[in-house]
C-alpha positions, 0 to 999 in steps of 0.5 A: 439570622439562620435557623439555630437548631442542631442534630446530634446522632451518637452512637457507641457500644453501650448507647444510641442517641438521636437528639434534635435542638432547635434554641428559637423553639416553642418549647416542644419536647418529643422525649424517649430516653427509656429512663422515665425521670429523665424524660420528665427533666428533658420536657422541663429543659425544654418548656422553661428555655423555650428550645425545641427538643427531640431526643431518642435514646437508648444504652445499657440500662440493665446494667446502670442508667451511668453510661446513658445518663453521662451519653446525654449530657455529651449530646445535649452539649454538642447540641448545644454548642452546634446550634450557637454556631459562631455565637454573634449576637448572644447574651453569652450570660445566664443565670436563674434563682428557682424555687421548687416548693421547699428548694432553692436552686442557683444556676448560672453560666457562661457560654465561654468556649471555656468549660469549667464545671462546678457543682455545689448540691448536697443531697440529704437523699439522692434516690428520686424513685429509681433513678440515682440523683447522684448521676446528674452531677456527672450529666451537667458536668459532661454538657458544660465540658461538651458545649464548651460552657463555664456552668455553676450550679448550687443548691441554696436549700432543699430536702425533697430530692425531686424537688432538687433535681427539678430545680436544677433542671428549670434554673439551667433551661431559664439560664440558657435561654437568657445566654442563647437570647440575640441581642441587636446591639451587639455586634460580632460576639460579645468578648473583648477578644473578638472571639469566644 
């Protein structure tokens, strides 16, 4: 099996964005998004999927964190999707249960090459410091679209918004790492089609 790591360099008028994905990591993270909160997710995306993660990135911030935040979420998923190659041998499957204290979160994907997004999280308060809690829905639907992923995500229960966000970080990092893990029983890719 080669190396499944991906480069994504993306740059447009109102974001930069270097990101590195190695999905065989260790669960390093090397993170400067110049938005704080989310460095803190990325280091957690990579710490509970065991991926390999170096991201630099930078936008018009003293506008809104919006262009940025939906940047990252394409490039996390073309990341995704260019380190999975032809996808032989995956679980293609994932998904996770996670509490965070007083929240329960429930992610689960298939890594299809069918995007579809939805997105069941009721915030009671959706600032997490700075940061627009509400912005992470546009995130997570712009990784799925990006790297081509069926993605479903629901908050069963929570109050604290960092709790939440946290949550849905962890549970889509531990889903993944289940759907990217090769099996050695399966041989080609695991569709009936004989492609995904």
């Amino acid at each position: 099996m080669g190396k499944r790591i991906s480069i994504v360099d993306r740059q447009t008028r109102e974001t930069r964005i270097h990101l590195t994905l190695d999905l065989d990591g260790k669960g390093k993270a090397l993170v400067q998004t110049s938005i704080p909160f989310l460095d803190h997710m990325f280091e957690l995306f990579a710490k509970h999927g065991l991926f390999n993660l170096t991201l630099k990135a930078e936008g018009d911030t003293h506008i809104d964190d919006h262009h940025l935040v939906e940047d990252l979420g394409i490039a996390l998923g073309e990341a995704i999707a260019g380190a999975l190659g032809n996808k032989k041998g995956i679980h293609r499957y994932g998904n996770f249960l996670l509490p965070m204290d007083e929240t329960l979160s429930y992610v689960a994907l298939d890594l299809s090459n069918r995007p579809y997004f939805v997105w069941k999280v009721k915030w009671i308060k959706s600032d997490v410091g700075k940061f627009d809690g509400l912005l992470l829905e546009h995130f997570f639907e712009s990784v799925a679209a990006s790297a081509r992923m069926n993605l479903h995500m629901a908050l069963k229960y929570g109050k604290h918004p960092h709790h939440i966000a946290e949550s849905l970080f962890k549970g889509f990092a531990r889903a993944l790492s289940q759907a990217v893990m090769i099996d050695p029983r399966v041989k080609g890719v695991p569709s009936t089609k004989g492609k995904l």
